[in-house]
N, C-alpha and C positions, 0 to 999 in steps of 0.2 A: 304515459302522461297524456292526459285528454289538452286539445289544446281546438280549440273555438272561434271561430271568423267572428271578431265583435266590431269591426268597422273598415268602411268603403271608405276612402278619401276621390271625391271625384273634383275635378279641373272648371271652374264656372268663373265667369267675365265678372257678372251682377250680381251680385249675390242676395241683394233682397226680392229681384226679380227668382230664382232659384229655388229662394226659400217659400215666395207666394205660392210658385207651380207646385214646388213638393205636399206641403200642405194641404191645398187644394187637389190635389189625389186623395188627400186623408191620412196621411204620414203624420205620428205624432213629431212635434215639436220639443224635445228636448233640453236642447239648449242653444244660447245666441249669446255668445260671450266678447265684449270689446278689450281690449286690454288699451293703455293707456295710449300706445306706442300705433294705433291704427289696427294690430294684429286682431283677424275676428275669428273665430269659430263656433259653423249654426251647424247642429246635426240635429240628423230624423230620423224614424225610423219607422219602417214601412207596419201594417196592419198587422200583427204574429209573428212578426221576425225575430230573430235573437239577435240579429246585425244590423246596424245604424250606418247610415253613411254621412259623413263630416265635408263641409266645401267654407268657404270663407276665404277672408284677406290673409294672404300673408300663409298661407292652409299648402297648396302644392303651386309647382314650379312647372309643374306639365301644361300644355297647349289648354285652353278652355274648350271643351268638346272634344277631347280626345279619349275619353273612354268609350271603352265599348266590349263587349262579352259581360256584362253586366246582368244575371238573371232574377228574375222573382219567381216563386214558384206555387201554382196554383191549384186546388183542387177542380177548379170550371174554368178552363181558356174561355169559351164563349161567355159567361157571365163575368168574368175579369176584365177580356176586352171593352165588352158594352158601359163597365162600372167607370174603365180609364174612357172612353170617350165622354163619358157625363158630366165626368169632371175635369173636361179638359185638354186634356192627351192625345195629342195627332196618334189615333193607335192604329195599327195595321188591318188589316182582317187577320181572319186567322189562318191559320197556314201550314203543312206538313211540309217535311221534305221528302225529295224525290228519291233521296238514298236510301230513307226509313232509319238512320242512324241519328243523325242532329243536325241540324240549321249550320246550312253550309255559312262563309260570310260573306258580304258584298251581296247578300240575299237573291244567290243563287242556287237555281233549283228548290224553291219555293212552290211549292203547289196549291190551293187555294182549299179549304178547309180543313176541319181535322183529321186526324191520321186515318188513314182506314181501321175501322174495328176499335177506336178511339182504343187505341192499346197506348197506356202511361207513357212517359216520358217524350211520345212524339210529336204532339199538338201545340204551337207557337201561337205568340203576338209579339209586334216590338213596337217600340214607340219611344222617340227624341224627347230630351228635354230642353229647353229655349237654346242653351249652347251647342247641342249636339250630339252628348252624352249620351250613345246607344243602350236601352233597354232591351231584354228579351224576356216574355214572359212565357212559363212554361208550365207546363198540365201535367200534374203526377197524381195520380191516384192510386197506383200501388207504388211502394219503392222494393227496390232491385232486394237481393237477400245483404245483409248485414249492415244495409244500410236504417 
Protein backbone atom coordinates (compact mmCIF):
# COMPACT_ATOMS: atom_id res chain seq x y z
CA UNK A 1 0.00 0.00 0.00
CA UNK A 2 1.51 3.38 -1.17
CA UNK A 3 1.10 5.59 1.72
CA UNK A 4 2.29 9.63 1.17
CA UNK A 5 3.64 12.45 3.56
CA UNK A 6 0.51 15.09 2.80
CA UNK A 7 1.11 17.47 5.72
CA UNK A 8 3.63 19.06 8.20
CA UNK A 9 1.82 20.38 11.24
CA UNK A 10 4.50 23.00 12.59
CA UNK A 11 4.17 24.86 16.27
CA UNK A 12 3.85 28.93 15.59
CA UNK A 13 2.93 31.92 18.43
CA UNK A 14 1.15 34.33 15.50
CA UNK A 15 -0.19 32.83 13.14
CA UNK A 16 -1.06 35.73 10.74
CA UNK A 17 2.38 36.80 11.18
CA UNK A 18 3.32 32.89 9.82
CA UNK A 19 1.06 32.87 7.19
CA UNK A 20 2.50 36.49 5.88
CA UNK A 21 6.15 34.99 5.87
CA UNK A 22 5.10 31.70 4.31
CA UNK A 23 3.35 33.31 1.55
CA UNK A 24 5.83 35.65 0.93
CA UNK A 25 8.39 32.80 0.10
CA UNK A 26 5.60 32.04 -2.58
CA UNK A 27 3.81 29.09 -0.82
CA UNK A 28 0.47 28.73 -2.18
CA UNK A 29 -2.32 29.50 0.14
CA UNK A 30 -4.62 26.91 0.57
CA UNK A 31 -6.74 27.40 3.26
CA UNK A 32 -7.44 29.71 6.52
CA UNK A 33 -10.41 28.21 8.22
CA UNK A 34 -11.88 29.73 11.74
CA UNK A 35 -14.26 27.66 13.30
CA UNK A 36 -16.70 29.34 15.68
CA UNK A 37 -15.00 28.21 18.86
CA UNK A 38 -11.54 30.43 18.12
CA UNK A 39 -10.00 26.98 16.48
CA UNK A 40 -7.91 28.16 13.09
CA UNK A 41 -6.32 26.12 10.58
CA UNK A 42 -4.04 27.99 7.61
CA UNK A 43 -2.08 25.56 5.46
CA UNK A 44 0.43 26.04 2.50
CA UNK A 45 2.14 24.65 0.54
CA UNK A 46 5.41 25.10 -0.86
CA UNK A 47 6.22 25.65 -5.00
CA UNK A 48 5.85 21.40 -6.50
CA UNK A 49 5.46 19.88 -3.32
CA UNK A 50 2.92 17.18 -2.82
CA UNK A 51 3.08 18.13 1.09
CA UNK A 52 1.47 21.07 2.76
CA UNK A 53 2.14 22.20 6.09
CA UNK A 54 -0.80 23.20 8.50
CA UNK A 55 -0.11 25.89 11.78
CA UNK A 56 -3.01 27.78 13.50
CA UNK A 57 -5.06 28.07 16.72
CA UNK A 58 -5.81 25.57 18.59
CA UNK A 59 -3.65 23.23 15.50
CA UNK A 60 -0.58 21.55 18.01
CA UNK A 61 0.39 21.64 21.58
CA UNK A 62 4.21 21.71 20.99
CA UNK A 63 6.58 24.71 22.09
CA UNK A 64 6.24 27.38 19.07
CA UNK A 65 9.65 27.02 17.23
CA UNK A 66 10.27 23.89 18.10
CA UNK A 67 10.52 22.14 14.80
CA UNK A 68 13.20 21.32 13.13
CA UNK A 69 14.80 18.63 10.49
CA UNK A 70 12.24 20.08 8.33
CA UNK A 71 13.51 19.74 4.47
CA UNK A 72 12.71 21.29 0.99
CA UNK A 73 14.29 19.98 -1.60
CA UNK A 74 15.83 21.51 -4.69
CA UNK A 75 17.13 21.11 -8.02
CA UNK A 76 19.60 24.75 -7.47
CA UNK A 77 20.72 25.32 -3.69
CA UNK A 78 22.41 28.45 -5.01
CA UNK A 79 19.35 29.73 -6.84
CA UNK A 80 16.90 28.52 -4.12
CA UNK A 81 18.98 30.22 -1.37
CA UNK A 82 19.20 33.55 -3.42
CA UNK A 83 15.18 33.24 -4.33
CA UNK A 84 14.60 32.72 -0.02
CA UNK A 85 16.68 35.75 0.62
CA UNK A 86 14.50 37.87 -1.95
CA UNK A 87 11.83 37.15 -0.35
CA UNK A 88 12.65 37.37 2.82
CA UNK A 89 14.20 34.55 4.62
CA UNK A 90 17.17 35.10 7.02
CA UNK A 91 18.84 32.14 4.61
CA UNK A 92 22.07 30.66 5.34
CA UNK A 93 24.85 30.55 2.59
CA UNK A 94 25.21 27.56 1.36
CA UNK A 95 26.90 24.83 2.90
CA UNK A 96 28.36 21.20 2.80
CA UNK A 97 29.20 19.05 5.41
CA UNK A 98 32.31 18.05 6.66
CA UNK A 99 31.42 14.25 6.89
CA UNK A 100 30.05 14.35 3.23
CA UNK A 101 26.98 12.22 4.55
CA UNK A 102 24.20 14.96 5.82
CA UNK A 103 24.04 18.15 7.86
CA UNK A 104 25.15 17.41 11.18
CA UNK A 105 22.66 19.43 13.75
CA UNK A 106 23.34 22.30 15.98
CA UNK A 107 25.19 23.12 12.42
CA UNK A 108 28.17 21.49 13.02
CA UNK A 109 30.68 20.90 10.84
CA UNK A 110 29.16 22.93 8.22
CA UNK A 111 31.64 24.05 5.52
CA UNK A 112 30.94 26.86 3.38
CA UNK A 113 29.75 26.21 -0.20
CA UNK A 114 28.53 23.31 -2.08
CA UNK A 115 29.58 19.93 -1.87
CA UNK A 116 32.66 19.26 -3.73
CA UNK A 117 31.84 17.86 -7.26
CA UNK A 118 28.26 19.34 -6.35
CA UNK A 119 27.51 15.46 -6.11
CA UNK A 120 23.42 15.30 -5.17
CA UNK A 121 22.14 15.19 -2.01
CA UNK A 122 25.16 17.10 -0.41
CA UNK A 123 24.65 20.91 -0.82
CA UNK A 124 22.45 22.72 2.12
CA UNK A 125 20.77 26.02 3.14
CA UNK A 126 18.51 26.53 6.22
CA UNK A 127 16.66 29.30 7.30
CA UNK A 128 14.13 30.08 10.50
CA UNK A 129 10.86 31.19 10.38
CA UNK A 130 9.67 34.20 12.60
CA UNK A 131 9.14 31.53 15.56
CA UNK A 132 12.06 29.41 14.93
CA UNK A 133 10.87 26.65 12.95
CA UNK A 134 14.14 25.28 11.41
CA UNK A 135 14.28 24.78 7.72
CA UNK A 136 16.89 22.90 5.63
CA UNK A 137 17.03 23.12 2.01
CA UNK A 138 18.56 20.49 0.11
CA UNK A 139 20.10 20.11 -3.55
CA UNK A 140 19.26 16.83 -5.38
CA UNK A 141 19.71 16.33 -8.74
CA UNK A 142 19.96 12.86 -9.12
CA UNK A 143 18.08 10.71 -6.65
CA UNK A 144 19.54 7.40 -5.06
CA UNK A 145 18.16 4.02 -7.10
CA UNK A 146 14.55 3.37 -6.29
CA UNK A 147 13.85 6.23 -5.12
Amino acid sequence: MDMKLEVVVIPVADVDRSKSFYTALGWRLDADVVADDGFRVVQLTPPGSACSVIFGDGVSSAEPGSAEGLHLVVSDIEAAQAELARNGAAVSEVFHDAGGVFHHADRKDRLPGPSPERQSYGSFASFIDPDGNDWTVQEITERLPGR
